[in-house]
Backbone atoms as SQL, in Angstrom:
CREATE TABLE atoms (id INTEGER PRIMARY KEY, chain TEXT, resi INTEGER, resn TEXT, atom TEXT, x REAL, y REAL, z REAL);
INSERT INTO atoms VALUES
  (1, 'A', 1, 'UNK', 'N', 118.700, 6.017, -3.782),
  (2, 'A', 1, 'UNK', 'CA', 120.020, 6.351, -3.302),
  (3, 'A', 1, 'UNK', 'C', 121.037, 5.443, -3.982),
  (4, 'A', 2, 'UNK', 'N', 122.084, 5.629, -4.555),
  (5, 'A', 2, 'UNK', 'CA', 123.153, 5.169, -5.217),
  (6, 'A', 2, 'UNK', 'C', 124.470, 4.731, -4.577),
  (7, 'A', 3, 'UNK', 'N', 123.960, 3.978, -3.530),
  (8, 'A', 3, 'UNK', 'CA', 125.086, 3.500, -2.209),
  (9, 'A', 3, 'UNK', 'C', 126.077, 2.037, -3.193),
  (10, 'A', 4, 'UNK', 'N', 127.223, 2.013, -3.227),
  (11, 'A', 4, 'UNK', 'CA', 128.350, 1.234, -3.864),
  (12, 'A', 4, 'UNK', 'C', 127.792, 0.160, -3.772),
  (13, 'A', 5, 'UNK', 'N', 127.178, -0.824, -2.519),
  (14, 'A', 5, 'UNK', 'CA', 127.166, -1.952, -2.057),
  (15, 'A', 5, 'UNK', 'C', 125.705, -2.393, -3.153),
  (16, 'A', 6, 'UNK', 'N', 124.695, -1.384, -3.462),
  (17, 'A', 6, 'UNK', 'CA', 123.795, -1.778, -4.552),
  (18, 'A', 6, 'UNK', 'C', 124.102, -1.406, -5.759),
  (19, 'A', 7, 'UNK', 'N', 125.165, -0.982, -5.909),
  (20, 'A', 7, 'UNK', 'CA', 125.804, -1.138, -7.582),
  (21, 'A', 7, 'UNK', 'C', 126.228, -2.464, -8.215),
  (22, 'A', 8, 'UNK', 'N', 125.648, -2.415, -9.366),
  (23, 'A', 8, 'UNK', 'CA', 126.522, -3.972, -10.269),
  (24, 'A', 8, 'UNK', 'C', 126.613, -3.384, -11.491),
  (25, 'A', 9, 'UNK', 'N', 128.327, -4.251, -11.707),
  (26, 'A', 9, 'UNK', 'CA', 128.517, -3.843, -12.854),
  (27, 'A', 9, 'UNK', 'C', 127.895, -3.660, -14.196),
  (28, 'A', 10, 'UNK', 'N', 128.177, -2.621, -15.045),
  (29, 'A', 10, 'UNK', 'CA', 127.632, -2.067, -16.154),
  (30, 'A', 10, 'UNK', 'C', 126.587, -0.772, -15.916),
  (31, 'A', 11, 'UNK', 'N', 126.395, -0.598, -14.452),
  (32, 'A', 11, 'UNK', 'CA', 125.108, 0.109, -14.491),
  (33, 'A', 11, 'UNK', 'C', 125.940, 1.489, -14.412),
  (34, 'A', 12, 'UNK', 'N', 125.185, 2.542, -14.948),
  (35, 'A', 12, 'UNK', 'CA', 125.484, 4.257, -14.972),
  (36, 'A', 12, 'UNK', 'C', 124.509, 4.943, -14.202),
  (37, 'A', 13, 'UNK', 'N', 125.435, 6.000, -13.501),
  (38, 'A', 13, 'UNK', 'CA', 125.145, 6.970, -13.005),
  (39, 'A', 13, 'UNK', 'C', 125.591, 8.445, -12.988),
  (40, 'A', 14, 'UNK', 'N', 124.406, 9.396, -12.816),
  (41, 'A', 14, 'UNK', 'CA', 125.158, 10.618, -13.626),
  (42, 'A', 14, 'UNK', 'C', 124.289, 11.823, -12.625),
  (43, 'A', 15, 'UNK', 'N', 125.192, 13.245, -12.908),
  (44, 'A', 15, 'UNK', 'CA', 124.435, 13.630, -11.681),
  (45, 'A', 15, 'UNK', 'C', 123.679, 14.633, -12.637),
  (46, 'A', 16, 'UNK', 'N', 122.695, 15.441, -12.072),
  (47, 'A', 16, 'UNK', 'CA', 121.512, 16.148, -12.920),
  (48, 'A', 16, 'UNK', 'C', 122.342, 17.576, -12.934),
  (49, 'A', 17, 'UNK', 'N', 122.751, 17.627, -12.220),
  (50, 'A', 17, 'UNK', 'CA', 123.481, 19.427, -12.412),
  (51, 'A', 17, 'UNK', 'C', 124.853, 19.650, -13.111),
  (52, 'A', 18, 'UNK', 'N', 125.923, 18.591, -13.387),
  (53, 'A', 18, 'UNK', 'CA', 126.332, 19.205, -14.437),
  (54, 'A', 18, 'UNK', 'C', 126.902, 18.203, -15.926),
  (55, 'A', 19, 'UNK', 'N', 125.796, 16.785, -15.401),
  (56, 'A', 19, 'UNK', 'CA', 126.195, 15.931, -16.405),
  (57, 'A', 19, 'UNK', 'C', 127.102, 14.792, -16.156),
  (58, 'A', 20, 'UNK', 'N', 127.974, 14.866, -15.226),
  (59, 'A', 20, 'UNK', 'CA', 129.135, 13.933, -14.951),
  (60, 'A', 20, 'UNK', 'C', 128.185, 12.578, -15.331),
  (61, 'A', 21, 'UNK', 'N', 129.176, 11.181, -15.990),
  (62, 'A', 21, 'UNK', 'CA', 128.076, 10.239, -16.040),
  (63, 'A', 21, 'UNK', 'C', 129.808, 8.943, -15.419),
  (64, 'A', 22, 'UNK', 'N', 129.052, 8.155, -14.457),
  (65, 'A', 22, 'UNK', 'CA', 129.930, 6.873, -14.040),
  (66, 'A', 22, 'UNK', 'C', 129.252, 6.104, -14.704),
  (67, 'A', 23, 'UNK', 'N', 130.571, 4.936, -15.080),
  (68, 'A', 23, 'UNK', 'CA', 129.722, 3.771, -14.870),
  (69, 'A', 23, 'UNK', 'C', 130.503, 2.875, -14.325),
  (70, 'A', 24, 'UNK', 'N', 130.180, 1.430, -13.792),
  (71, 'A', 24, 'UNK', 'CA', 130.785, 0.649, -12.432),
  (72, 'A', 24, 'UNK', 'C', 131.250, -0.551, -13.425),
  (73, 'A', 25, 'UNK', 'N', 132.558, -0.145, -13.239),
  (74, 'A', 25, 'UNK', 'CA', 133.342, -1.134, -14.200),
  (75, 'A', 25, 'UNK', 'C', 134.086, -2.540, -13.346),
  (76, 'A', 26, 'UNK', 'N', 133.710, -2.494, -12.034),
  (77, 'A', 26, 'UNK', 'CA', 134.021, -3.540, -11.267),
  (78, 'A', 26, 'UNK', 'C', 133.065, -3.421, -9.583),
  (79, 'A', 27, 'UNK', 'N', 131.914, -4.463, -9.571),
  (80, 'A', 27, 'UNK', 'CA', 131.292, -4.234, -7.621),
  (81, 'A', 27, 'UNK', 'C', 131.950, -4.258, -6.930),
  (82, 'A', 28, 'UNK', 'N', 131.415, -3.479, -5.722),
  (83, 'A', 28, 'UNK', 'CA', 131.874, -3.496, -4.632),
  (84, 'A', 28, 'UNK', 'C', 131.789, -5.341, -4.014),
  (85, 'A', 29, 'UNK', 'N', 132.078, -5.375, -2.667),
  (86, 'A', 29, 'UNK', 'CA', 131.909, -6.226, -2.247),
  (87, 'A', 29, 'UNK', 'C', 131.892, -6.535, -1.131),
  (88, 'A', 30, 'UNK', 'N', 131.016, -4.902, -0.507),
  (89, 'A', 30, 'UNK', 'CA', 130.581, -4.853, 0.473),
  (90, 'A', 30, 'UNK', 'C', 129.563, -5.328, 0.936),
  (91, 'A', 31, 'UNK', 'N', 128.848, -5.805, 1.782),
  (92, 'A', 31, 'UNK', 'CA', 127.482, -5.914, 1.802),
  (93, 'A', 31, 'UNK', 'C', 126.589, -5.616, 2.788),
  (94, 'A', 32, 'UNK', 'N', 125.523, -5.427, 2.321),
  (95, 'A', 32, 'UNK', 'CA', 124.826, -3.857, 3.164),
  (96, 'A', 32, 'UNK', 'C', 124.761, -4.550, 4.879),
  (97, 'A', 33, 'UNK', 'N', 124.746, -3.776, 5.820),
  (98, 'A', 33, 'UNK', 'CA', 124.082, -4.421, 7.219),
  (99, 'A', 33, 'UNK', 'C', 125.524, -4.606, 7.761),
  (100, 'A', 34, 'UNK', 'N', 126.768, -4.983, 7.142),
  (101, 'A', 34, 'UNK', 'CA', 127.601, -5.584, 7.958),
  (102, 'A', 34, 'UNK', 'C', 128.716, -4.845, 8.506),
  (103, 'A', 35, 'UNK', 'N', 129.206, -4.795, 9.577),
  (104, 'A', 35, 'UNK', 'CA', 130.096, -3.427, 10.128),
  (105, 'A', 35, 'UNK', 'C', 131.439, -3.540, 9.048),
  (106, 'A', 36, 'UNK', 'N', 131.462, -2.179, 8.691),
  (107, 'A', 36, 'UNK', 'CA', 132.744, -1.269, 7.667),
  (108, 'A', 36, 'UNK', 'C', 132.186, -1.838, 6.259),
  (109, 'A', 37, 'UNK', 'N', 130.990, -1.897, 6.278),
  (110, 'A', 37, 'UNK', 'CA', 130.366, -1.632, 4.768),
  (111, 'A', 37, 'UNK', 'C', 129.898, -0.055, 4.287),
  (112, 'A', 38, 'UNK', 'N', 130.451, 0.261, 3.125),
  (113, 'A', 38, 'UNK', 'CA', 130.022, 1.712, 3.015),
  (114, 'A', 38, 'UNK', 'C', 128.712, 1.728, 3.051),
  (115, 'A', 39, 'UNK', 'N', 128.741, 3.432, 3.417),
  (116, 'A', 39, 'UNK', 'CA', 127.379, 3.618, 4.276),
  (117, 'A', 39, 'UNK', 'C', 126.934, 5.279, 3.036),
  (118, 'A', 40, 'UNK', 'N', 127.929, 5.788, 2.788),
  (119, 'A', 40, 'UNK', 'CA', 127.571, 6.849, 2.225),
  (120, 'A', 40, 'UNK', 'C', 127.173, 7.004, 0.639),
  (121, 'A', 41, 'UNK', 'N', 126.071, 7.668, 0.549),
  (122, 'A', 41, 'UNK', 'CA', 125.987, 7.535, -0.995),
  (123, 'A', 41, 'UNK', 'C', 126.100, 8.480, -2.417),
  (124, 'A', 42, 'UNK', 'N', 126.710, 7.880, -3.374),
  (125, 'A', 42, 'UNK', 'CA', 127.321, 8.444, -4.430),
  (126, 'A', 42, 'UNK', 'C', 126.903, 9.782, -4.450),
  (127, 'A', 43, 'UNK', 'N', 127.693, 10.758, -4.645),
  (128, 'A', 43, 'UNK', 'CA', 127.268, 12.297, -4.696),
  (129, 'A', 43, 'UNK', 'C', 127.879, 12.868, -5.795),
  (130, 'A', 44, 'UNK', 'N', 127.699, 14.393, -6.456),
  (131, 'A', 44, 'UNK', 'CA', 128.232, 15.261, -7.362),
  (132, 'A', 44, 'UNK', 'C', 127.621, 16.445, -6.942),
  (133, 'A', 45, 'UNK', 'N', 128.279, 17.498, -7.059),
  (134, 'A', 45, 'UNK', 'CA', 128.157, 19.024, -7.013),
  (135, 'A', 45, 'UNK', 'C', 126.712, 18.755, -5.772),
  (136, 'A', 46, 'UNK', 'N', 127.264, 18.447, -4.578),
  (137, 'A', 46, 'UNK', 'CA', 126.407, 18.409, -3.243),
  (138, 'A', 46, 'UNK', 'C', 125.259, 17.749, -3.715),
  (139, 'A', 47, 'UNK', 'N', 124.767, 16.533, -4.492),
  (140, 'A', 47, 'UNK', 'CA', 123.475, 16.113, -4.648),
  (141, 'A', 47, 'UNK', 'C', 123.757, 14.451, -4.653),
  (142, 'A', 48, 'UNK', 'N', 122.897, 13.501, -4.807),
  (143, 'A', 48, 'UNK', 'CA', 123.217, 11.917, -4.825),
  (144, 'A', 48, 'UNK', 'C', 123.210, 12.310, -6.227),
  (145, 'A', 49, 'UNK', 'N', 124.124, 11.148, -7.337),
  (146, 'A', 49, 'UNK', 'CA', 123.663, 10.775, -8.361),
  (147, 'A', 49, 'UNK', 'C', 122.722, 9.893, -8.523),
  (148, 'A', 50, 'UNK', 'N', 121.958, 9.613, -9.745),
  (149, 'A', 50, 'UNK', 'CA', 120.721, 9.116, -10.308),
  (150, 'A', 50, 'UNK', 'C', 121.492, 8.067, -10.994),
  (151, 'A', 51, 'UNK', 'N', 120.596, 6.898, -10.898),
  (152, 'A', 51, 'UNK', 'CA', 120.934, 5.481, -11.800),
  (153, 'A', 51, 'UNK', 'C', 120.319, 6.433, -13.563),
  (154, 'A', 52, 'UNK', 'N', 121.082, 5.802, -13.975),
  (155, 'A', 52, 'UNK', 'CA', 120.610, 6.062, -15.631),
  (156, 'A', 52, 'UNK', 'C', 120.118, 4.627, -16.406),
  (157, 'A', 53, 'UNK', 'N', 119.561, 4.546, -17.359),
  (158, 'A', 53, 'UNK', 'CA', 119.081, 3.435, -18.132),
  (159, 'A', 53, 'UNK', 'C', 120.141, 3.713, -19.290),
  (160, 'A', 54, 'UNK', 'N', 120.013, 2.248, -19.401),
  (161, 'A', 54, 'UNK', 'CA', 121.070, 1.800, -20.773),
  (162, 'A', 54, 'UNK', 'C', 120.677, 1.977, -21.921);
């Protein structure tokens, strides 16, 4: 799952159905467990996106 709070910068993500590709040009700095940390995770065309390799 591709939730903000386990993103670090440089890493890409892209979704399988029509290609879109992110990449995280600054972390969050949320952190997981703690109340009003995002909870929902990265989506495209109704699916999660996938971490990609560099």
């Amino acid at each position: 799952m591709a939730n903000c709070c386990d993103m670090k910068e440089g890493d890409l993500f892209y979704c399988d159905a029509c290609g879109l590709e992110l990449e995280v040009k600054k972390a969050c700095t949320c952190k997981p467990g703690v109340e009003g940390c995002c909870t929902v995770p990265l989506s495209c065309c109704g699916k999660e996106m996938s971490p990609k390799d560099k």
